[in-house]
VEXVO-984483 format. One record per residue: x, y, z of N, C-alpha, C, O in turn; residue number from 1; residue in one letter. Coordinates in Angstrom, 1 decimal. Last residue first. Layout:
       nx       ny       nz      cax      cay      caz       cx       cy       cz       ox       oy       oz   num   residu
        X        Y        Z        X        Y        Z        X        Y        Z        X        Y        Z   NUM        A
...
***
This chain:
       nx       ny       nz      cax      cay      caz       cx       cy       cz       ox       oy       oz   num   residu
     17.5      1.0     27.3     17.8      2.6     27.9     17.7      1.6     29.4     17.8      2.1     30.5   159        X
     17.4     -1.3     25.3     18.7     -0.8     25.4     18.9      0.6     26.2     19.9      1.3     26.1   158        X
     14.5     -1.6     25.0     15.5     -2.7     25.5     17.0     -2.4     26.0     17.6     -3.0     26.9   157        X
     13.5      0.5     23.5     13.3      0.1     25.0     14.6     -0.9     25.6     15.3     -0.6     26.5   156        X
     14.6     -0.1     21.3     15.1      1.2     21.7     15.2      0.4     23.4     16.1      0.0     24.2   155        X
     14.5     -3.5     20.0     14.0     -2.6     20.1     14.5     -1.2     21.4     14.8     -1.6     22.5   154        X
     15.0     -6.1     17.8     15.3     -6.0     19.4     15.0     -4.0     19.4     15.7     -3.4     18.6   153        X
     12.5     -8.9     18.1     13.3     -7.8     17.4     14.0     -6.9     18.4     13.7     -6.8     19.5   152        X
     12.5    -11.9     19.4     12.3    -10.5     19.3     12.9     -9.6     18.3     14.0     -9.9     17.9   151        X
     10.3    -14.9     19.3     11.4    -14.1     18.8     11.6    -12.6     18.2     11.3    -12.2     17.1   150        X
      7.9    -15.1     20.3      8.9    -14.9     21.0     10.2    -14.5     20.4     11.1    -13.8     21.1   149        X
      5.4    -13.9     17.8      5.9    -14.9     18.5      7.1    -14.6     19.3      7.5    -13.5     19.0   148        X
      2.9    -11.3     18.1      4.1    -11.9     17.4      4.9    -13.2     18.3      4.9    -13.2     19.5   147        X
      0.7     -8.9     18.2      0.9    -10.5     18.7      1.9    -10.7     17.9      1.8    -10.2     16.7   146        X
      2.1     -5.7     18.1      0.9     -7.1     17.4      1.7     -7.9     17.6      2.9     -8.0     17.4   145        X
      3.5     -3.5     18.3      2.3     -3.9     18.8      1.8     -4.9     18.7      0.8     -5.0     19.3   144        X
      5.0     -2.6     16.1      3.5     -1.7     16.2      2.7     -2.5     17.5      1.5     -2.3     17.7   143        X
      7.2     -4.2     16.3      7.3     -2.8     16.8      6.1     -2.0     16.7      6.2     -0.8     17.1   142        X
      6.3     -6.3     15.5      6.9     -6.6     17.4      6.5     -4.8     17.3      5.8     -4.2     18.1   141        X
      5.7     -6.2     13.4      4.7     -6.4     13.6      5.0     -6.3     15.5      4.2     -6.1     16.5   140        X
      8.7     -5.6     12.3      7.4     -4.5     12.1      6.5     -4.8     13.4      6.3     -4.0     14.3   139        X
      9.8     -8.4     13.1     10.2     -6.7     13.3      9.3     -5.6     13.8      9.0     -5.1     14.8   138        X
      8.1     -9.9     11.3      8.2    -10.0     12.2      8.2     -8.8     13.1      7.2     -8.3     13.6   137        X
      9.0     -8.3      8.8      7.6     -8.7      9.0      7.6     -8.8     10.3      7.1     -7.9     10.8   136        X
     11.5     -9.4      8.8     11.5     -7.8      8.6      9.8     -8.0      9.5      9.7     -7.8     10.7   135        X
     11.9    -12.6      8.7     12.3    -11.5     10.0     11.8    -10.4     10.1     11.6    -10.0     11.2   134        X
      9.9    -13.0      6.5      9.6    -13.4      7.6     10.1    -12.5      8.8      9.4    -11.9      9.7   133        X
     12.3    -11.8      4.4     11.0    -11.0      4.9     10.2    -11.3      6.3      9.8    -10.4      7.0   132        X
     15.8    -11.7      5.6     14.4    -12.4      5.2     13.4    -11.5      5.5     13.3    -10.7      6.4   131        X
     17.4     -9.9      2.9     17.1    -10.1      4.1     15.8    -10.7      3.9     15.0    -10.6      3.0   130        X
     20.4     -8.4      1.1     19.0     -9.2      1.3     19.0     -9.3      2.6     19.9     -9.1      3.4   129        X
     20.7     -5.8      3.8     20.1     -5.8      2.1     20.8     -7.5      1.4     22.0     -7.5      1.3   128        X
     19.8     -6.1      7.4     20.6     -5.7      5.9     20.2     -6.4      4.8     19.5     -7.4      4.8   127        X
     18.4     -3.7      9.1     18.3     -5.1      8.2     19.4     -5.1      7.5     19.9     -4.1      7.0   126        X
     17.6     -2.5     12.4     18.3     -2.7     11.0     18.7     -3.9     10.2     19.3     -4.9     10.6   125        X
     16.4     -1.3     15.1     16.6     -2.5     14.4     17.0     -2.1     12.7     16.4     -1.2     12.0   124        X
     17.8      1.3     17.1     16.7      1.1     16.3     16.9     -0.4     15.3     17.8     -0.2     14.5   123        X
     20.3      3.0     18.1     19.3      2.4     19.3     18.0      1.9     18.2     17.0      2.2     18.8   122        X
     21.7      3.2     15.8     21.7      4.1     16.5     19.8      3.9     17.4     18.7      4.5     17.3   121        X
     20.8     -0.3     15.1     21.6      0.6     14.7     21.1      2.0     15.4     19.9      2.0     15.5   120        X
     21.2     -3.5     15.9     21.2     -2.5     16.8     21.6     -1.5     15.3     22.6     -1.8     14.6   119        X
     20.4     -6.2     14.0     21.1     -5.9     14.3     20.6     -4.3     15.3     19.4     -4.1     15.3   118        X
     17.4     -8.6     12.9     18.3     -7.5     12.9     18.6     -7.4     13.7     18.0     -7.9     14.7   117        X
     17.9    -11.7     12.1     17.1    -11.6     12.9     17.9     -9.6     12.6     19.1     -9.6     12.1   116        X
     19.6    -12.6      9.0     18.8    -12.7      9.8     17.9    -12.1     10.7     16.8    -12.0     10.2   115        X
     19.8    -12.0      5.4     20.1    -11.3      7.2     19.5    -11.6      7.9     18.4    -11.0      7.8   114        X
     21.6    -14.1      3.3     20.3    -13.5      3.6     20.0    -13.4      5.1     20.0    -14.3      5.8   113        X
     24.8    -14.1      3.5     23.8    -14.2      2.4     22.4    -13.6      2.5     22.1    -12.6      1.8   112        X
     25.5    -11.9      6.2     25.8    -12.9      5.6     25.1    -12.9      4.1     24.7    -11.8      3.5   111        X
     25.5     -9.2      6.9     25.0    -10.4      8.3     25.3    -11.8      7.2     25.1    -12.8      7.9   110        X
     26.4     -5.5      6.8     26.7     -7.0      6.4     26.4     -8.1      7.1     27.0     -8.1      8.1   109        X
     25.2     -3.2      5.9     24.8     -4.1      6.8     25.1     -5.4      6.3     24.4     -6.2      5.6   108        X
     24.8     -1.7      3.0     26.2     -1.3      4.0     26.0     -2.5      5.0     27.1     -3.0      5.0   107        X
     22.2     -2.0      2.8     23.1     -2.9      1.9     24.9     -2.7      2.7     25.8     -3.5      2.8   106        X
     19.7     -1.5      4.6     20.8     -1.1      4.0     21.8     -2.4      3.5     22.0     -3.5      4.1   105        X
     17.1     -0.3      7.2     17.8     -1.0      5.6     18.7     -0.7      5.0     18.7      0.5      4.6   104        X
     15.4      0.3      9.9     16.6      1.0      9.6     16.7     -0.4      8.1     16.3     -1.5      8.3   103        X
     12.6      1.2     11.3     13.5      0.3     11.1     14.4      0.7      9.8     14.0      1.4      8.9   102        X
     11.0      3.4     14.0     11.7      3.3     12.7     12.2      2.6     12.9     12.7      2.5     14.1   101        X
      7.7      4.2     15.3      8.8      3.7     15.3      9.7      3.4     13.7      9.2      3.3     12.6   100        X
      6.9      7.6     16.2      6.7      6.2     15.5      8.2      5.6     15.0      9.2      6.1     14.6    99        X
      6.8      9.6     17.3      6.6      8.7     18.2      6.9      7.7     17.5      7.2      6.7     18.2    98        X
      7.3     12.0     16.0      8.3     11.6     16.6      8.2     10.2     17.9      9.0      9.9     18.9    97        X
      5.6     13.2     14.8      6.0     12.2     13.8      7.1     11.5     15.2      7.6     10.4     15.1    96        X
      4.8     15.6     15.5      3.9     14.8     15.3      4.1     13.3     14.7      3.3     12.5     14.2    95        X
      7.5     16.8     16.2      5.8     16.7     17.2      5.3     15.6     17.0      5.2     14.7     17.8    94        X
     10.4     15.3     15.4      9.5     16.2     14.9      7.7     15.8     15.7      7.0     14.8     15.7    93        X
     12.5     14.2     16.4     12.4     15.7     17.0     11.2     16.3     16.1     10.9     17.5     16.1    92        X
     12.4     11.7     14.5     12.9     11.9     16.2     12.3     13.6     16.8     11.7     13.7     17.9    91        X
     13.0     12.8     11.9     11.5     12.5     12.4     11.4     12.1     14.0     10.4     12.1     14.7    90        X
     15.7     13.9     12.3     14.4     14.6     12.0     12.7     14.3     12.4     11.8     14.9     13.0    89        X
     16.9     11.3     12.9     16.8     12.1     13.4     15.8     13.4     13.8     15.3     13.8     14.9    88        X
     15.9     10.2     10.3     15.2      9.3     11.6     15.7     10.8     13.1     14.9     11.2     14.0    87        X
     17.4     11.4      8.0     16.2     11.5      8.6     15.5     10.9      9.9     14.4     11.4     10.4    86        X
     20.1     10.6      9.1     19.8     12.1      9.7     18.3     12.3      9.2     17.8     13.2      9.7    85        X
     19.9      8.1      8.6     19.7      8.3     10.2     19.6     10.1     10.3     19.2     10.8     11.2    84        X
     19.6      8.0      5.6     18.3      7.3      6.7     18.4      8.0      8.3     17.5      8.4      9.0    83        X
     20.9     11.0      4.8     21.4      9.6      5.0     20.1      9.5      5.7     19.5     10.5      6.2    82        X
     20.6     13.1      1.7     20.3     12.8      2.6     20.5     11.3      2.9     20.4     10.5      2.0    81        X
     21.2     13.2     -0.7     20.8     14.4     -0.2     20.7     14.1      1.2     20.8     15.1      1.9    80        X
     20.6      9.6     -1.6     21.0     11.5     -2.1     20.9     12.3     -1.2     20.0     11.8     -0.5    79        X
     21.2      7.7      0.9     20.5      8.3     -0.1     20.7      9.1     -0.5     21.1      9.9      0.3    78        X
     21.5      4.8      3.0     22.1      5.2      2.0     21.9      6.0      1.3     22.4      5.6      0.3    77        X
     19.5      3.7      4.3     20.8      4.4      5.1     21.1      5.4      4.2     21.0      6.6      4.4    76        X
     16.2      3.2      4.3     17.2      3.3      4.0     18.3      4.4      4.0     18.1      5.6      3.7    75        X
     13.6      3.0      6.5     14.4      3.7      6.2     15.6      3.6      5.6     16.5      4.0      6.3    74        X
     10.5      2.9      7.3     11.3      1.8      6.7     12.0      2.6      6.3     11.5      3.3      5.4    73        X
      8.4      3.4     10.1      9.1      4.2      9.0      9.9      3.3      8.8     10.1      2.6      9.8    72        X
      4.9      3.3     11.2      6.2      2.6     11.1      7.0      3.3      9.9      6.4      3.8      8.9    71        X
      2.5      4.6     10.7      2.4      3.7     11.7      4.2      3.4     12.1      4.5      3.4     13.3    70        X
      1.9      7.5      8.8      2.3      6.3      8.7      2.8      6.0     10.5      3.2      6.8     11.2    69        X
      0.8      9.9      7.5      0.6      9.4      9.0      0.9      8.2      9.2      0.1      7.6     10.0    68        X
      0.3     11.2      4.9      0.0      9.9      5.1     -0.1      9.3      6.6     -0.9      8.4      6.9    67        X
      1.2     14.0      5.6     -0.4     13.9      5.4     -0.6     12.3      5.1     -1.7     11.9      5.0    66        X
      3.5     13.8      6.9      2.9     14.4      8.1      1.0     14.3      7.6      0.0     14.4      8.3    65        X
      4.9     11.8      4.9      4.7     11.6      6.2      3.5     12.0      7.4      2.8     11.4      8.2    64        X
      6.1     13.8      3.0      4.6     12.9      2.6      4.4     12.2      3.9      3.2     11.9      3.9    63        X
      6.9     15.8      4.3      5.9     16.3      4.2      5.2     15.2      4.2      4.1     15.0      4.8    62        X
      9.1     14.1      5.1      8.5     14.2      6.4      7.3     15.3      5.8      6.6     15.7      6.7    61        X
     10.4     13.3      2.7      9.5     12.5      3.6      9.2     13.3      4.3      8.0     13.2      3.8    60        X
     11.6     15.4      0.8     10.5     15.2      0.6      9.5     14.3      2.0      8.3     14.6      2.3    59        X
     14.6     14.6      1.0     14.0     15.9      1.6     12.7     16.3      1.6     12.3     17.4      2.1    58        X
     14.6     11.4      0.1     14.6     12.0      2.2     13.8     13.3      1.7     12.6     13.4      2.0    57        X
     12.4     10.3     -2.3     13.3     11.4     -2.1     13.4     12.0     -0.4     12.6     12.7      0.2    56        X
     10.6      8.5     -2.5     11.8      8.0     -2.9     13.3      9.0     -2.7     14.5      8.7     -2.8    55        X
      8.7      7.1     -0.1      9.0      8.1     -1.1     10.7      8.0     -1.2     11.7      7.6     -0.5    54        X
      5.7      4.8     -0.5      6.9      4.9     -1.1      7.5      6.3     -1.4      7.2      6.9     -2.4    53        X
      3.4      2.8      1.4      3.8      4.2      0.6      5.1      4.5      0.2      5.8      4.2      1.2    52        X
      1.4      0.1      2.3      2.7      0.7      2.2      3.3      2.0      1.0      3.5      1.8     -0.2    51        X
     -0.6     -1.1      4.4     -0.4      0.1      3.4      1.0      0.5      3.6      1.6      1.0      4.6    50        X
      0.0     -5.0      4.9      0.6     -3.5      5.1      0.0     -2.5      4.0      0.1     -2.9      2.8    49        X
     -0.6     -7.2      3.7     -1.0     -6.7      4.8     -0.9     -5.3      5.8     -1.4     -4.8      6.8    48        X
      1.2     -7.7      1.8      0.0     -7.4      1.7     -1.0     -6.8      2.8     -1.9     -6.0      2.6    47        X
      4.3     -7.9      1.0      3.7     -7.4      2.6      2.1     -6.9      2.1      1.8     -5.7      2.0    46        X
      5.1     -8.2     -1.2      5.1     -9.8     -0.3      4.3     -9.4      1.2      3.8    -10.2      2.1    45        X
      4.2     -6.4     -3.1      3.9     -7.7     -3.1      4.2     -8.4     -2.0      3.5     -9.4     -1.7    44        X
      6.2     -4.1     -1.6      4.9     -4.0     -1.5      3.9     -5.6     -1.9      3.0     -6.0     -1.2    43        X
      8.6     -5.4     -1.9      8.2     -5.2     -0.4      6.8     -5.1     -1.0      6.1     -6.1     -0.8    42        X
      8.7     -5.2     -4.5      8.6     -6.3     -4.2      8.5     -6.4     -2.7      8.3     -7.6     -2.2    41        X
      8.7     -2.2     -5.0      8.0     -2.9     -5.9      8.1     -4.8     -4.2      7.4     -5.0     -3.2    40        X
     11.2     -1.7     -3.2      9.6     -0.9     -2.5      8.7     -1.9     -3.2      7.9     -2.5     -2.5    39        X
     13.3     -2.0     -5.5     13.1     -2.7     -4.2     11.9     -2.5     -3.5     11.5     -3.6     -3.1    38        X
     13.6     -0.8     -7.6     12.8     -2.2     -7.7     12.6     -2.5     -6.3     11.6     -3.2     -6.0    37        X
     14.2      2.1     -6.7     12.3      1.9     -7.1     12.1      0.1     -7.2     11.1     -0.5     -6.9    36        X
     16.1      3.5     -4.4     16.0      2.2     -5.5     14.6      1.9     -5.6     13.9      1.6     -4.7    35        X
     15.5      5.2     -1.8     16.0      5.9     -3.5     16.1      4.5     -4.9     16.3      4.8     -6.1    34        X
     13.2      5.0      0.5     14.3      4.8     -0.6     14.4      5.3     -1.7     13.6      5.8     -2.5    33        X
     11.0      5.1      2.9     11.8      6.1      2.0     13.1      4.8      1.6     13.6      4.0      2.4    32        X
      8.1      3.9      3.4      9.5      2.7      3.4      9.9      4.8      2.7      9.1      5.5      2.1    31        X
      5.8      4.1      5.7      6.1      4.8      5.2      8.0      4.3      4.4      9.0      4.5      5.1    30        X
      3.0      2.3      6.3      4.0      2.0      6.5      4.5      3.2      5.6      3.7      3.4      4.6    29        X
     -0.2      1.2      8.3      0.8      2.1      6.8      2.3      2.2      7.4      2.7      2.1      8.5    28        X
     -2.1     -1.3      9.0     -1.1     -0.5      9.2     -0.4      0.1      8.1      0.1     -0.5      7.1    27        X
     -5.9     -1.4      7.5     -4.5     -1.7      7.6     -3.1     -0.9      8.2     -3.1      0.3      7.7    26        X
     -8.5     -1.1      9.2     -7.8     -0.7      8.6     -6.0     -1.5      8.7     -5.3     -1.8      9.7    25        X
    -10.3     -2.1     11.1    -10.0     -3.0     10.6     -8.5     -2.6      9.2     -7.9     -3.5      8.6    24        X
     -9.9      0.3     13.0    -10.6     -1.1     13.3    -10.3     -2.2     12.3    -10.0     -3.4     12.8    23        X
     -9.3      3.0     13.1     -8.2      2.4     13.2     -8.7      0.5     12.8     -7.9     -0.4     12.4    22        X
    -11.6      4.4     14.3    -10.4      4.8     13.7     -9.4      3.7     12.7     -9.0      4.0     11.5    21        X
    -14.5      3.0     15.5    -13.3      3.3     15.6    -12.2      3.7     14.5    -12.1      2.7     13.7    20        X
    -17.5      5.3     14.6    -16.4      4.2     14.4    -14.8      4.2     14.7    -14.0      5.1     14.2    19        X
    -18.5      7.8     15.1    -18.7      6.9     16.2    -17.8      5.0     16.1    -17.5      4.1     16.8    18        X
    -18.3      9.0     12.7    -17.6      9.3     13.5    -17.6      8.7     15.0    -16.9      9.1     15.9    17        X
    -20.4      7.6     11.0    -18.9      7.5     10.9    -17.9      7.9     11.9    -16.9      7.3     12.0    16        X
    -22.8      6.2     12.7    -22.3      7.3     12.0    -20.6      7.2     11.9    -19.8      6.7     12.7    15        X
    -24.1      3.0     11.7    -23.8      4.3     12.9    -22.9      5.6     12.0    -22.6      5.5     10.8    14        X
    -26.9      2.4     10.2    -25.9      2.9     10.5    -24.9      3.3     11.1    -24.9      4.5     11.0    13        X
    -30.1      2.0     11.6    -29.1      2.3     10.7    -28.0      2.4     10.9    -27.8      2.7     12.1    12        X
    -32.2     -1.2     10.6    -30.9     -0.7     11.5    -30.6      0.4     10.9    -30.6      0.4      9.7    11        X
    -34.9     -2.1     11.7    -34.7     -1.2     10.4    -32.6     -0.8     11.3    -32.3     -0.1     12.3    10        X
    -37.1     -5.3     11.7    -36.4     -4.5     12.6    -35.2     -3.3     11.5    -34.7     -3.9     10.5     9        X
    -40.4     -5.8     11.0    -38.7     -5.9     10.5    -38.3     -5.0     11.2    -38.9     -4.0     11.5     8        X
    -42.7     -4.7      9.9    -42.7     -5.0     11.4    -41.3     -5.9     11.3    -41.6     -7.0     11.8     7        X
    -43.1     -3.5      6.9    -43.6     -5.1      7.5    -43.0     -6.0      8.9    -43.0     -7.2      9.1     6        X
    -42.3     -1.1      7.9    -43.2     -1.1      7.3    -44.3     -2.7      7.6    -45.4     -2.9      8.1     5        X
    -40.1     -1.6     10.7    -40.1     -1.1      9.4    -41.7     -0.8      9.0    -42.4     -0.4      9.9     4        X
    -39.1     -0.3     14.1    -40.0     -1.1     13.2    -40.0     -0.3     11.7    -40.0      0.9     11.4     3        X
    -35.8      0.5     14.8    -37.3      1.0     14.3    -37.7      0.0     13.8    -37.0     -0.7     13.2     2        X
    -32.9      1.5     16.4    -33.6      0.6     15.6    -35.1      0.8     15.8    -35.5      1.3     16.9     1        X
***
C-alpha cells in the first residue's frame, strides 16, 4: 500500500496466484447419468454445487480429469457401462482416485422416498426417489463440511 495523489491509502490487488484456490469457490460435482430429466432437477435444487453432467460412462473419466470434480454422483445403471465398474476405474485412476463417490439408482429399493443411504460396494447409495436433504447431507459429510450428526455412512467406517 502507497499514498495516492490526495494522501489515500492506494491498495493493490494481490495477485492471483497468492489467492487461495478453493476460497469461496463452489464444490463441483461430477453426476454421470444416462437420464437427462434427472441431472435438470439436481442441478435446481443443489445451487450450491457446480454440478457437471456426463451422460456417457466411457466419456467420464476424460470430462473428469479437465473438470476435477470434488465428488462423483454415479448412477448404477448405464450403456456401455455399470456405475461401479466406473467407480472402479476412478478408484485406480492417479488423479481421480481420491474423491469420493455416491452411488444412484432406481434398482435400490428403500420405500417411496429413500431415506438416509444404504452401503454399496463400501460407498453410500441412494435410491431413485430420494430425499435431497439426505443426498445434500451425504455430499456435504463426504467433502468435509460441517454437517449435522446424522451420518452418512462412509468407506472409513467399514475398514
Amino acid at each position: 500500500m502507497r499514498e495516492g495523489k490526495n494522501s489515500h491509502p492506494v491498495v493493490r490487488p494481490a495477485s492471483l496466484a497468492t489467492l487461495p484456490l478453493h476460497s469461496s469457490a463452489r464444490k463441483k460435482i461430477l453426476l454421470v447419468d444416462d437420464q437427462g430429466c434427472f441431472w435438470q432437477v439436481l442441478q435446481r435444487a443443489m445451487p450450491d454445487y457446480e454440478l457437471k453432467v456426463e451422460s456417457d460412462p466411457g466419456r467420464a473419466l476424460d470430462t473428469a480429469r479437465t473438470f476435477r470434480p470434488d465428488l462423483f454422483l454415479l448412477d448404477l445403471v448405464m450403456p456401455q457401462m455399470s456405475g461401479t465398474e466406473l467407480a472402479e476405474r476412478i478408484q485406480h485412476d492417479d488423479d481421480l482416485g481420491h474423491t469420493p463417490i455416491i452411488f444412484l439408482s432406481a434398482l435400490i429399493l428403500t420405500g417411496e422416498e429413500s431415506g438416509p443411504p444404504v452401503l454399496l460396494h463400501n460407498r453410500p447409495a441412494f435410491g431413485k426417489p430420494f430425499s435431497l436433504d439426505e443426498l445434500k447431507r451425504c455430499i456435504d459429510q463426504q467433502l468435509a463440511i460441517e454437517v449435522p450428526s446424522q451420518s452418512c455412512p462412509s468407506s472409513a467406517e467399514q475398514e
